[in-house]
C-alpha positions as CSV (number, residue, x, y, z in Angstrom):
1,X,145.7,-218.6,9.9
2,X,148.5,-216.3,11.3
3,X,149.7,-216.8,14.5
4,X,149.1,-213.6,17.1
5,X,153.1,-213.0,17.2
6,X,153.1,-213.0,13.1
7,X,150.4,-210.9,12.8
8,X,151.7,-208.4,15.2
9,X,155.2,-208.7,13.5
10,X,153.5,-207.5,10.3
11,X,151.8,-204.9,11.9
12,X,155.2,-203.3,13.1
13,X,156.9,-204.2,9.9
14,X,154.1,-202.1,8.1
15,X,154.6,-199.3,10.3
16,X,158.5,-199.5,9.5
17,X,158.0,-199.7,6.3
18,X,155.4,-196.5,6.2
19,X,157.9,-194.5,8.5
20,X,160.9,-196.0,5.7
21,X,158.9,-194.6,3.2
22,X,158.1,-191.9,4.2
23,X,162.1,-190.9,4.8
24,X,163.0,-191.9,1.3
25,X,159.9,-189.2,0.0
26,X,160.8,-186.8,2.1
27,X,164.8,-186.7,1.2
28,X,163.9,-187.2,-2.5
29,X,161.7,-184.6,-2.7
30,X,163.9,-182.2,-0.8
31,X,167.2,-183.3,-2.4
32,X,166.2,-184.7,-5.5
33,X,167.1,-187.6,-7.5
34,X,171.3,-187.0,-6.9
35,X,171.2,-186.2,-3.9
36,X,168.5,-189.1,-2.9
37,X,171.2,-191.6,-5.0
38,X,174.1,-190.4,-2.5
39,X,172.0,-191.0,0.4
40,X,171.4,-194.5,-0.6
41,X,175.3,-195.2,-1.9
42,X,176.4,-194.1,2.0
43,X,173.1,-196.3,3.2
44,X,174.5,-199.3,1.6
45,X,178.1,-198.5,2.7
46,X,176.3,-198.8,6.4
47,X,174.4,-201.5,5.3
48,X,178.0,-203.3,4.6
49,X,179.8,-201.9,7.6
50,X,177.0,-203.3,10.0
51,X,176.9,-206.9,8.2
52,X,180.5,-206.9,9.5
53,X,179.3,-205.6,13.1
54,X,176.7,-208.6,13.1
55,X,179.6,-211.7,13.4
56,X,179.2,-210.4,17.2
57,X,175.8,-208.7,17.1
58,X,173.7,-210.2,14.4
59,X,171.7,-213.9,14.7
60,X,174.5,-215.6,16.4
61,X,172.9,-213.4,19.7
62,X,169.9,-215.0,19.1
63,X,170.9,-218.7,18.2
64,X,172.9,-218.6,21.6
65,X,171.0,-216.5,24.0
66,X,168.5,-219.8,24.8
67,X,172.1,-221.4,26.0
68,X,174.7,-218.5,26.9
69,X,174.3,-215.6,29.7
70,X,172.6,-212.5,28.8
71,X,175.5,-209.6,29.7
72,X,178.3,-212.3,28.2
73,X,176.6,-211.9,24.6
74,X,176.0,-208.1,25.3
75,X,180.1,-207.4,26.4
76,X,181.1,-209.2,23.1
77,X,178.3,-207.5,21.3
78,X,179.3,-204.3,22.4
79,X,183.2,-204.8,21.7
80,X,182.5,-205.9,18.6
81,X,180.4,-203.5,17.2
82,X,182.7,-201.2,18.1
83,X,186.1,-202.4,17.0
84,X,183.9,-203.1,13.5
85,X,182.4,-200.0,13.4
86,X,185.6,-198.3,13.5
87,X,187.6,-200.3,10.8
88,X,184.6,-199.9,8.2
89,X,184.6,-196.6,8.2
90,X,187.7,-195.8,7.3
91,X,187.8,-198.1,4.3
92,X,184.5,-197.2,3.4
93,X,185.0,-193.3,3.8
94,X,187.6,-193.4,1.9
95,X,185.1,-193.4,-0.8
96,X,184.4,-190.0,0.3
97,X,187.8,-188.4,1.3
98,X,186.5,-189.0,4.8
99,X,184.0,-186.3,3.9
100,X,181.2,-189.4,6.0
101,X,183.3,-191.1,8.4
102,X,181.2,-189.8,11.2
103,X,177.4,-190.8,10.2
104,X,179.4,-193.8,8.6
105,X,181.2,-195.0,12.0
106,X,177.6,-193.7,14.4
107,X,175.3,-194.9,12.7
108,X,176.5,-198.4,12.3
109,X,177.6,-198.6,15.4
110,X,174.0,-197.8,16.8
111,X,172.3,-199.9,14.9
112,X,174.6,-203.0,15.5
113,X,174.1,-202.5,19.1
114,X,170.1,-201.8,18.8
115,X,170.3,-204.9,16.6
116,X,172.1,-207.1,19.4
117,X,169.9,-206.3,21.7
118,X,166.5,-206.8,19.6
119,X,168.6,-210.4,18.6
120,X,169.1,-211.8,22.2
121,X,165.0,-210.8,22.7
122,X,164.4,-213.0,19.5
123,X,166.2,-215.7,20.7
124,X,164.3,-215.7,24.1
125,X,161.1,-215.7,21.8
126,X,160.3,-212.3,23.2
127,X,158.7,-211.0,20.2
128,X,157.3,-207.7,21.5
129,X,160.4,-206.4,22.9
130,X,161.5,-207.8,19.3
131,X,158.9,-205.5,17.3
132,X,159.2,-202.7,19.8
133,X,162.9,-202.3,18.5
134,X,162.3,-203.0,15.3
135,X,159.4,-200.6,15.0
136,X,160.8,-197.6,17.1
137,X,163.9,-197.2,15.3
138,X,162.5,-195.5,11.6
139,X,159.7,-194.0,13.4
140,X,162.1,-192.3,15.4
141,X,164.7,-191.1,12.5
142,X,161.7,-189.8,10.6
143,X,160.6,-187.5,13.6
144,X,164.2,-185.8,14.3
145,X,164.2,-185.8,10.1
146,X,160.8,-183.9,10.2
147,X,162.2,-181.4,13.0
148,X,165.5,-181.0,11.5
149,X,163.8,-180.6,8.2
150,X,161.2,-178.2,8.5
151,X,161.7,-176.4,12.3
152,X,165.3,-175.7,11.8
153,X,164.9,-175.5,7.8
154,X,168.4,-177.5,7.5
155,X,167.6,-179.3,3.9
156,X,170.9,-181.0,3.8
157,X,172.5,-184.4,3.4
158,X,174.4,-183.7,6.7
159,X,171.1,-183.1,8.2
160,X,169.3,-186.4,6.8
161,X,172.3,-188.4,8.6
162,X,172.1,-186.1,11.9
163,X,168.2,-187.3,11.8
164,X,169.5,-190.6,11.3
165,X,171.6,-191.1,14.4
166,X,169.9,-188.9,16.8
167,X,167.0,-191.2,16.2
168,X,168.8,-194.5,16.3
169,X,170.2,-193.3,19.8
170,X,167.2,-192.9,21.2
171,X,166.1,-196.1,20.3
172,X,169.3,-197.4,21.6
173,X,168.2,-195.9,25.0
174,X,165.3,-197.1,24.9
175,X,166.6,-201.1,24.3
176,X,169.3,-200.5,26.9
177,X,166.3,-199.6,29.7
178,X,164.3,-202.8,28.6
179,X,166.9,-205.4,29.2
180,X,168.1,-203.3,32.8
181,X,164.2,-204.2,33.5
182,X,164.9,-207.9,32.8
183,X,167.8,-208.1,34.9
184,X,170.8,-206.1,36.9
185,X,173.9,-205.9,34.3
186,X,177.0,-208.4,36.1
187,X,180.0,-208.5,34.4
188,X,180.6,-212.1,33.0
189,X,182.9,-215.1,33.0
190,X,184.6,-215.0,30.0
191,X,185.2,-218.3,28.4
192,X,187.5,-218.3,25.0
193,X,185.1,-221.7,24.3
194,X,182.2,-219.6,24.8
195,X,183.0,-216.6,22.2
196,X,184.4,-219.3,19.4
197,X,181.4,-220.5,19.5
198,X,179.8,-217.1,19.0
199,X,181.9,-215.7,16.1
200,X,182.1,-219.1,14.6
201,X,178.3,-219.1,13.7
202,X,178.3,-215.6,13.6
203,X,181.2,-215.9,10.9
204,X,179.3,-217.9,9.1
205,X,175.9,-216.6,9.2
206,X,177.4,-213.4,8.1
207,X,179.3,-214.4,5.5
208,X,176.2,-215.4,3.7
209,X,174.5,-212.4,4.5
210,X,177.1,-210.4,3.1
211,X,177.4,-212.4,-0.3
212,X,173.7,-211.9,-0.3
213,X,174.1,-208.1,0.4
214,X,176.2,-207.5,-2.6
215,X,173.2,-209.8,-4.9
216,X,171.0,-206.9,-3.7
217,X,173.4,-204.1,-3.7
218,X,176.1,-204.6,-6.0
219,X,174.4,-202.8,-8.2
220,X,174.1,-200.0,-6.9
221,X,177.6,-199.3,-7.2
222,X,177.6,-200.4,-11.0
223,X,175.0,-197.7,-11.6
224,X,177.0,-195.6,-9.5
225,X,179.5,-195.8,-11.5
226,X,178.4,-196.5,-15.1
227,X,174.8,-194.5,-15.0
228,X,175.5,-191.5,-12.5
229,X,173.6,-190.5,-8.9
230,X,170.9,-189.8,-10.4
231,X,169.9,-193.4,-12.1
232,X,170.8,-194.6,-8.7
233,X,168.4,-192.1,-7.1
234,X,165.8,-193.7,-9.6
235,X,166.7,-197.4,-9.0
236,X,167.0,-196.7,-5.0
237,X,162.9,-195.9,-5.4
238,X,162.4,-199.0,-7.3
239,X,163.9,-201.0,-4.8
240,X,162.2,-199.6,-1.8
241,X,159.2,-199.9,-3.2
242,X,160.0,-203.7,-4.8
243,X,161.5,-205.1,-1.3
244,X,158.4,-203.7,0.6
245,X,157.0,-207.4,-0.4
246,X,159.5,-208.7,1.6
247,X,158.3,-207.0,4.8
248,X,156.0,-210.1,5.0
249,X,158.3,-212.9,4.3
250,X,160.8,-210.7,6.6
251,X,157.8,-210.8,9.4
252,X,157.3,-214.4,9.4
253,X,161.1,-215.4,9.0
254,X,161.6,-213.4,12.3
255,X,159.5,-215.3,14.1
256,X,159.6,-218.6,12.6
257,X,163.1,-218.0,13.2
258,X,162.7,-217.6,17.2
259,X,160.6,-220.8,16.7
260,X,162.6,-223.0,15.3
261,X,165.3,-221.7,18.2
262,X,163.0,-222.7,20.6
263,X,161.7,-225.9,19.2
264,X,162.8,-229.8,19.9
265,X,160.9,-230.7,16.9
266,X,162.6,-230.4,13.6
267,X,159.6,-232.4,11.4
268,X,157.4,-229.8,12.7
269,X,159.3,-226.8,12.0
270,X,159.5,-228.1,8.6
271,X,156.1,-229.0,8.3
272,X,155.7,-225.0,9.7
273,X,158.2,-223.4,7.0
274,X,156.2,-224.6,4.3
275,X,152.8,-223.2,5.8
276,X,154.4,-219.8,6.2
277,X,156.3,-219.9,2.9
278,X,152.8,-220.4,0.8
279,X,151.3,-217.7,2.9
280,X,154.0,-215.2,2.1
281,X,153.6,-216.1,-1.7
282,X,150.1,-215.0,-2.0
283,X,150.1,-212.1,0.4
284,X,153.3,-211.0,-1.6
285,X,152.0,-210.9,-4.8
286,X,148.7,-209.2,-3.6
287,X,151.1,-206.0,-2.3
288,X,153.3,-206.3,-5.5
289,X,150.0,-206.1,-7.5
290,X,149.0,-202.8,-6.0
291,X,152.4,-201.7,-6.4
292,X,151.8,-201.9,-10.2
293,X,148.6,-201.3,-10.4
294,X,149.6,-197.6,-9.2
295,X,149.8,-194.8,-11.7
296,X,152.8,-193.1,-13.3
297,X,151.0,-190.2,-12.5
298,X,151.5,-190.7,-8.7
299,X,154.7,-191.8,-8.2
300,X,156.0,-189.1,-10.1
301,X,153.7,-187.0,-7.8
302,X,155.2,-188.1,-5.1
303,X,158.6,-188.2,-5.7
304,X,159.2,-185.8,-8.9
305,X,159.2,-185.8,-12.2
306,X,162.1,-187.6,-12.9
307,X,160.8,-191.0,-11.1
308,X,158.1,-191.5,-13.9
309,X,159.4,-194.9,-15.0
310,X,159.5,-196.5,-11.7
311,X,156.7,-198.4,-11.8
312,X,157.8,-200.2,-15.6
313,X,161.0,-200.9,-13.1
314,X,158.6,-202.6,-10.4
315,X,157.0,-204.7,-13.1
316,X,160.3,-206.0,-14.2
317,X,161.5,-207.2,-11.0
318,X,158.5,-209.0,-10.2
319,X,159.6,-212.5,-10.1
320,X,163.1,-212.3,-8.5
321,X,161.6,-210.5,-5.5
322,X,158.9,-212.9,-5.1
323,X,161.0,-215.5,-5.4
324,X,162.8,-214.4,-2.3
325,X,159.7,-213.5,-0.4
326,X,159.3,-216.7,-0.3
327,X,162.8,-218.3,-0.1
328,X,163.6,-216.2,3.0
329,X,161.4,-218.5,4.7
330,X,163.9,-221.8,3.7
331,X,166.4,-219.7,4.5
332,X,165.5,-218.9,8.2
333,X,164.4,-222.5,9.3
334,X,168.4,-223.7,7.8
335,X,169.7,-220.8,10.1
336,X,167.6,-222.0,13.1
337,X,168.9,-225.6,13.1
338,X,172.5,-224.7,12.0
339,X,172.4,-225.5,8.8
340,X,174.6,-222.5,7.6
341,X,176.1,-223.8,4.9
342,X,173.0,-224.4,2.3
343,X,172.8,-220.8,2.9
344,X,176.3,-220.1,2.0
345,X,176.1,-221.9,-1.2
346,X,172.3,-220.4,-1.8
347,X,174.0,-217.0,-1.6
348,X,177.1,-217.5,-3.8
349,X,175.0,-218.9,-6.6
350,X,173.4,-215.6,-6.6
351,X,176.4,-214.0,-6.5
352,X,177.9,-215.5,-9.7
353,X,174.9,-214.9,-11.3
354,X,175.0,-211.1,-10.3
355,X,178.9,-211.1,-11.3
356,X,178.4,-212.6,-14.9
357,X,175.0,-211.1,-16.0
358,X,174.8,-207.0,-14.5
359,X,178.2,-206.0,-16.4
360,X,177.3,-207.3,-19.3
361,X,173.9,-205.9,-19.5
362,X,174.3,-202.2,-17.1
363,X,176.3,-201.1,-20.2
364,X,173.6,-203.0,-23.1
365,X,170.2,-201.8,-21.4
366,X,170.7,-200.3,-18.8
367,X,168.1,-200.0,-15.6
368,X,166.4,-202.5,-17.8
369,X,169.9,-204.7,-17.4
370,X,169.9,-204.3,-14.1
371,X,166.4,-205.5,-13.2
372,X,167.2,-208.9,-15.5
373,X,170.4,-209.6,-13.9
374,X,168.5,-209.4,-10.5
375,X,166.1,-211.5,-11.7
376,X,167.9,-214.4,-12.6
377,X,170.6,-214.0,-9.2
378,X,166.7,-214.3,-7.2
379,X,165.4,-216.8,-8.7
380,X,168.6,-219.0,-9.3
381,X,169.6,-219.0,-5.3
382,X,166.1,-219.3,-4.5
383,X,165.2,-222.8,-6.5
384,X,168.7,-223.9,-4.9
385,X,167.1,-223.5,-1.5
386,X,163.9,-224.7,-2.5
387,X,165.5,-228.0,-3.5
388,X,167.5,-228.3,-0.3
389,X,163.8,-227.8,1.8
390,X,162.6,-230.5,0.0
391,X,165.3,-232.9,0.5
392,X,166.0,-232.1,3.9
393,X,162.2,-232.9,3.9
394,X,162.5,-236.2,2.6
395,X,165.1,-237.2,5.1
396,X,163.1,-236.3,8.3
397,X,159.7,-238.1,6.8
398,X,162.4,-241.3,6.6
399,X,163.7,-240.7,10.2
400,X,159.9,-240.6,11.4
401,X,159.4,-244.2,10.6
C-alpha cells in the first residue's frame, strides 16, 4: 500500500504532468515541429542554468533545513540563484546572440527560488506545501499560455516564454506568502561554517545532477546539431511522453526522500527503498504500456502529422527509462544519508556511455541511434546503483547483529 503523502504526491505529479502536457501540445501544434524543437533547446539551456542555481537552492535546502535556520538557507538561496542566474545566461545566450537572455536569466531565476522554497518544506517533511509548489507552477504557465495564446492571439515563441515566467512568478508569490505564514522573516547570523557546509553538499549533489542532465539531454544538442529542429521537435515529444513514467518513481523519491531526512533508522529506510522501488517498477510499466498501446493515428492527431513515428520511438526506449524509474529510488535514499558519491560515480558511468555510443550511432541510425545510446547510459548507471543498494544492504543486516 501507498502511504497518504505518496499517493497525494502522485496525484499532483499527474496533474503536472497533464498541465506539462498539455504546454508541449499546445506550442507544437501552434508552432510546429521547429519551432517546438527551439522551445525545448532553450528549455534545456534553463534546465542547465538552474542545476547550477541548485548548489544553493536545490536538495542541500532540504538535507539542512531539519538542522540550519529557516531565513539563513533562504538569504543564501536567494543570493545564489541570482548570482547563477546571471552568469548562465550569458554563456548560454550566447547560443542565441543574446536574442534569449531575458526568458533565459527570469525564468531560471524563478524557478531556483520557487525550488528553494518547495526544498526547505521537503526537508521539514511538509509534503503539501511541497505538492502545492510543485503542482501550481505548470498549471499556472499553461493558463497565462492559454490567455496569451488565444485572448491576445500572440502565437509566438516570445509569447510561450512570457507565459512561462508570468506564471512561474506567481507561483513564486504564492511560496513567498506560505513561508511569511510559518514565521516573520529575521535576518540571520551568518556563519562561513554554516554555508560550507551548504555549498559543499550542494556541490556535490549537483554535480551529479548535472552529469546526469547531460545523459538525458546531451542529445538533444547532438540532434540539434546533426538532425535539424525539427528531429529535435520530434525527439522532445518522445521524451515527454517516455519520462512521464518517471512521475511515479519521481513521487515516491520525493517523499522517501523527506523520510529518510527525518529518519534515525537507516535499516528501515532501506528495508523502505526497496518497497517503493518494486512498486514503481510495476506501476511504470503499466503507464509505459498504455503509452504504446496508443495509436499512430492519435499522436499524430494531436500533435501533427509530422510526429507519426513517436510511438516506434516510445517502444525503443522502453527499458532505459524503466530502469531509472526505478533506480531513482536508490538514488534518493544515498542522497538522504549523504552518500553522494555512489551517485556521482552512478552518474558518470552514464555519462561515458552517452559520450562513446550517441556519436557513433546519431550519424549511423539516427533517432533510432539515439534511443540505443540512451538505453545502454540507463541501464548501465542504474545496475551500478542497484549493486551499491544491495551491498550497502548487506552491511546494515551485519551491523544489526
Amino acid at each position: 500500500m501507498l502511504s497518504k503523502n505518496t499517493t497525494i504526491t502522485i496525484g499532483s505529479k499527474f496533474i503536472t504532468l497533464l498541465a506539462n502536457f498539455l504546454i508541449v501540445v499546445i506550442t507544437t501544434q501552434i508552432l510546429g515541429s521547429a519551432g517546438r524543437g527551439e522551445i525545448a533547446l532553450v528549455i534545456a539551456n534553463i534546465s542547465l542554468i538552474t542545476i547550477l542555481n541548485s548548489i544553493l537552492c536545490g536538495s542541500t535546502i532540504a538535507f539542512h533545513s531539519p538542522k540550519l535556520s529557516r531565513d539563513l538557507l533562504l538569504v543564501i538561496s536567494l543570493g545564489g540563484a541570482a548570482l547563477f542566474s546571471l552568469f548562465g545566461s550569458v554563456i548560454f545566450s550566447l547560443m542565441f546572440s543574446f536574442k534569449y537572455f531575458q526568458p533565459l536569466f527570469v525564468i531560471s531565476f524563478q524557478i531556483s527560488l520557487t525550488n528553494a522554497i518547495s526544498m526547505y518544506w521537503l526537508g521539514k517533511n511538509n509534503i503539501k506545501w511541497y505538492n502545492i509548489l510543485t503542482l501550481i507552477n505548470p498549471v499556472l504557465v499553461l493558463i497565462y499560455l492559454l490567455i496569451i495564446y488565444f485572448i491576445f492571439k500572440l502565437k509566438t515563441i516570445d509569447a510561450c516564454f512570457s507565459a512561462y515566467s508570468f506564471g512561474l512568478g506567481t507561483a513564486l508569490i504564492v511560496g513567498v506568502s506560505g513561508l511569511t505564514r510559518s514565521g516573520k522573516f529575521q535576518w540571520p547570523d551568518f556563519e562561513l561554517a554554516d554555508f560550507k557546509k551548504i555549498f559543499a553538499y550542494g556541490l556535490n549533489n549537483e554535480l551529479n545532477y548535472f552529469i546526469q542532465f547531460l545523459n538525458y539531454r546531451l542529445s538533444y544538442y547532438f540532434i540539434a546539431k546533426w538532425l535539424g529542429l525539427s528531429q529535435l521537435g520530434v525527439f522532445s515529444i518522445v521524451v515527454s511522453i517516455s519520462e512521464a513514467a518517471w512521475i511515479i518513481s519521481r513521487s515516491m523519491s520525493a517523499v522517501h526522500f523527506s523520510n529518510v531526512l527525518n529518519s534515525r533508522d537507516q535499516l528501515s529506510s532501506h528495508n523502505a527503498t526497496t518497497i517503493f522501488s518494486r512498486q514503481s517498477l510495476w506501476i511504470s510499466l503499466l503507464f509505459l504500456g498504455i503509452g504504446v498501446i496508443i495509436p499512430k493515428s492519435l499522436y499524430q492527431y494531436v500533435f501533427g502529422a509530422e510526429f507519426g513515428s513517436v510511438k516506434t520511438f516510445i517502444l525503443y526506449l522502453i527499458p532505459g527509462i524503466i530502469a531509472i524509474a526505478v533506480s531513482n529510488l536508490y538514488g534518493h535514499y544515498f542522497a538522504g544519508i549523504g552518500k553522494l558519491k555512489i551517485l556521482r560515480d552512478k552518474s558518470l558511468i552514464g555519462l561515458g556511455a552517452t559520450l562513446l555510443l550517441l556519436p557513433l550511432l546519431i550519424t549511423k541510425y539516427q533517432l533510432p541511434g539515439v534511443c540505443i545510446a540512451l538505453n545502454v547510459s540507463y541501464l548501465f548507471s542504474s545496475l551500478y546503483l542497484f549493486y551499491s543498494f544491495r551491498k550497502e544492504g548487506k552491511l546494515l543486516s551485519t551491523r544489526s547483529f
